[in-house]
C-alpha positions in Angstrom: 7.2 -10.8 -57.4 5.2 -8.5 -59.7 3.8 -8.3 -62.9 6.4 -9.0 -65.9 8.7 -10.9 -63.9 10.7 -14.0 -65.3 7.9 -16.5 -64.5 5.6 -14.5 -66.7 7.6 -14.6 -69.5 8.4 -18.1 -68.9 4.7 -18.5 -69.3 3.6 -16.0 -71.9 6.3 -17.6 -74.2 4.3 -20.6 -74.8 0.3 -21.2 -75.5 -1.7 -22.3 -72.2 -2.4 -25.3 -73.9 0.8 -26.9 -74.2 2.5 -28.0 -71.3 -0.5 -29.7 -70.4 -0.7 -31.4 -73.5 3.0 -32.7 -73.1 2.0 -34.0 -69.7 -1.2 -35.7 -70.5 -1.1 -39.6 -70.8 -3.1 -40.6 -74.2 -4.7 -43.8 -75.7 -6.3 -45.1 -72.4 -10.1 -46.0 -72.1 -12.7 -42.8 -72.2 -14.3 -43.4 -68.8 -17.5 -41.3 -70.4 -17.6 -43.9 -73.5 -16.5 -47.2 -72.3 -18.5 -48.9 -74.0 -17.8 -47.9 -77.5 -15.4 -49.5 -80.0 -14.1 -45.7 -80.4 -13.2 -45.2 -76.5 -9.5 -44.8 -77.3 -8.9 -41.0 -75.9 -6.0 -39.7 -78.8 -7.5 -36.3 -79.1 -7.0 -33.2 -76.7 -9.1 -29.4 -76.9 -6.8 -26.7 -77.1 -9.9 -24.3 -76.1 -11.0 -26.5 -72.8 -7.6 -28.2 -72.0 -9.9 -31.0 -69.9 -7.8 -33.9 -70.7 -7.6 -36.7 -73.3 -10.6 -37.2 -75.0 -11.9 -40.0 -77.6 -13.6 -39.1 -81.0 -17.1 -39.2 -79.1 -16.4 -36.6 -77.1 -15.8 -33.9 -79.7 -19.3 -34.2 -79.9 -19.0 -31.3 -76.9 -16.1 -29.6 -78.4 -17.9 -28.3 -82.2 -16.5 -25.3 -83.5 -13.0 -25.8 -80.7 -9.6 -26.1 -81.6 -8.8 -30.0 -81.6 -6.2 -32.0 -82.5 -4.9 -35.4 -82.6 -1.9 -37.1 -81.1 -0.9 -40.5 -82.9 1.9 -43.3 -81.6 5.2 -44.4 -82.9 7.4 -47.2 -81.0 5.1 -46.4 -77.9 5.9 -42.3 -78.1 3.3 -39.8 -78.8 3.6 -37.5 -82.0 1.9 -35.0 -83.7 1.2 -34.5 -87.3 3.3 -31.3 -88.8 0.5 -29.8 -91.0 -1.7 -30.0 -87.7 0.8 -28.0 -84.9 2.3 -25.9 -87.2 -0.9 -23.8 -87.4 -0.7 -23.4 -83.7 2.6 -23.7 -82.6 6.4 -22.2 -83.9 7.9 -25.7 -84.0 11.0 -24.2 -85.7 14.4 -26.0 -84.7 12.3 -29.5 -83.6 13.4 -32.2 -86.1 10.7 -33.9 -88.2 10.7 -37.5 -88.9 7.9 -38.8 -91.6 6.1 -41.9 -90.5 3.0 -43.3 -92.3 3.5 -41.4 -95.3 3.2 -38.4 -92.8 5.6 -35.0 -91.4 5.1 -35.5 -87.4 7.3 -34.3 -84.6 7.4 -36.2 -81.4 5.9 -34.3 -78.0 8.4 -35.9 -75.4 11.7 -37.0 -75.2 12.8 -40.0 -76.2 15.6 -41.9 -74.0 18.9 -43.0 -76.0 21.5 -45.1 -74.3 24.0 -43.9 -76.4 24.5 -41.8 -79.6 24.9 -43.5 -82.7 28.5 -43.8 -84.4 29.6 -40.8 -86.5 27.1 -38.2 -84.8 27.6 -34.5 -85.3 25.0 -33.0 -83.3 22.5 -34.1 -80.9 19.7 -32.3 -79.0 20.4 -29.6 -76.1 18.5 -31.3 -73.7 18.6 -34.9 -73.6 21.4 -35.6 -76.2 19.4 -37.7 -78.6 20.8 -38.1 -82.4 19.5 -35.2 -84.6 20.1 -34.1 -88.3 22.8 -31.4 -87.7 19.7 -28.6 -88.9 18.1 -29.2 -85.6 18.5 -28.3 -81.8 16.1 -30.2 -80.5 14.7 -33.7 -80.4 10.6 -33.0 -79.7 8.4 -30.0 -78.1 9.4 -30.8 -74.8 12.9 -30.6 -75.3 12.1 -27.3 -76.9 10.4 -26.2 -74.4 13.2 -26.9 -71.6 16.1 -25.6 -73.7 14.7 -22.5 -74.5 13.7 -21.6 -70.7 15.8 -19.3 -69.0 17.2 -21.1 -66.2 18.2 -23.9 -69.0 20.4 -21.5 -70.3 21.6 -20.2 -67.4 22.6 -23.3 -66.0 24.6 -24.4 -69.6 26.3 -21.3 -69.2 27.6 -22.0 -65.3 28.0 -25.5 -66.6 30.5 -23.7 -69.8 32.3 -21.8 -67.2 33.1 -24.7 -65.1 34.8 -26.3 -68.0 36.6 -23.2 -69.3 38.1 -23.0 -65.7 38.8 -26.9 -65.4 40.6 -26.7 -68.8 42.8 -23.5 -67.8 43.6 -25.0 -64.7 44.9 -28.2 -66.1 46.4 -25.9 -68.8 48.1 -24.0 -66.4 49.6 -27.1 -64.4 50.9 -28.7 -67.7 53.0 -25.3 -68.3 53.8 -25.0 -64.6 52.7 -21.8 -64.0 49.4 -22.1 -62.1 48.5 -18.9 -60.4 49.3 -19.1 -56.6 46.0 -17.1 -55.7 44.0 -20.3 -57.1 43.0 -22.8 -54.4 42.0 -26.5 -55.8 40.2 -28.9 -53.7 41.2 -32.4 -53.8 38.6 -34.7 -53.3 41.3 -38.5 -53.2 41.5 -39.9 -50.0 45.3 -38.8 -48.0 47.6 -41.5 -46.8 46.6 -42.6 -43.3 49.6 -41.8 -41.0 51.2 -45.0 -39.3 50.0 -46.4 -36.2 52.2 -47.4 -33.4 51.7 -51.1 -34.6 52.3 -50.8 -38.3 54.6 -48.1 -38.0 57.1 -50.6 -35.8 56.3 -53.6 -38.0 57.5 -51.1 -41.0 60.6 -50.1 -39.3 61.6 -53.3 -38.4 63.9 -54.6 -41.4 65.5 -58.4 -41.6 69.0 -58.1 -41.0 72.0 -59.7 -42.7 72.2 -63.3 -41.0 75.1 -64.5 -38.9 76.8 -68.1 -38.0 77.0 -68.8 -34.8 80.7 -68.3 -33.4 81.8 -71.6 -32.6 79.6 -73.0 -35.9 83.0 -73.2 -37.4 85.0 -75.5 -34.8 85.5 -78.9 -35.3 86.0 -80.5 -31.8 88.1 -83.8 -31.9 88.8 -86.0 -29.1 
């Protein structure tokens, strides 16, 4: 494929930076400074995108773009006033932890959505504030993407033709020309066993014909 095609835009839409930031796994051990008390890696180079580092090493990363990821209930997040100077975080929804505006990087799984919920996020259906679409910048990232889109809209037309179908079939005027699969299981036809065994019906019972006689001698 050449220059310009849908893969580029894919890419182009979104700094180099950030999809392997989303995928890195923070607050492990530096390897380089284990044996500091400040080993925990919770900072990341948007210059050198080289992977988790801890406070030490930004001693090789003066004058780069850093910034640092923090945790809440085990998830990563990111402070507001930090990625909103690099990053169109428009439509993610906030949350304020610590006195502090962050947005989460990744999903978060939800069993179920809370009682009374109005809107939840296009991807992974999580419980938003009806402002938002989305639940963090991953979410953002996969609902915007074109073949996101393009599969919600094969996914609406799917639905539009299962609801004028049924439609149809209430009203009894489903269009001959329309051919419907039926994925139930059909009746088995009767073998020669079962089939005799349903035939055969108890009939009305008789007396015997001398049952009735009373012999006398």
């Amino acid at each position: 494929m050449g220059a310009g095609g849908p893969d580029d835009e894919e890419n182009n839409r979104w700094p180099p930076w950030l999809k392997p930031l989303l995928k890195e796994r923070f607050f492990v051990q530096c390897k380089m400074h284990a044996d500091s008390h400040k080993s925990e890696c919770n900072m990341y180079c948007l210059d050198c995108m080289n992977g988790a580092l801890c406070s030490l090493c930004l001693n090789y990363h003066k004058d780069h773009r850093a910034i640092q990821i923090r945790r809440s209930s085990y998830h990563d997040v990111i402070r507001v006033n930090e990625i909103q100077k690099v990053l169109d975080i428009s439509g993610v929804q906030t949350y304020i932890i610590n006195s502090a505006r962050v947005v989460f990087l990744n999903e978060r799984p939800q069993p179920r959505p809370g009682k009374g919920v109005t809107n939840t996020c296009e991807v992974c259906e999580r419980s938003l504030l009806d402002s938002f679409r989305f639940c963090s910048l991953g979410c953002k990232i996969v609902g915007t993407s074109t073949s996101f889109q393009k599969k919600n809209k094969f996914a609406s037309m799917i639905s539009d033709s299962e609801d004028s179908y049924s439609s149809s079939c209430s009203h009894g005027k489903l269009n001959n020309n329309i051919k419907v699969q039926s994925f139930t299981p059909s009746t088995p036809p009767p073998t020669s066993v079962n089939y005799r065994t349903a035939k055969r019906r108890k009939g009305i019972p008789h007396r015997a014909p001398m049952g009735g006689l009373v012999l006398q001698y």
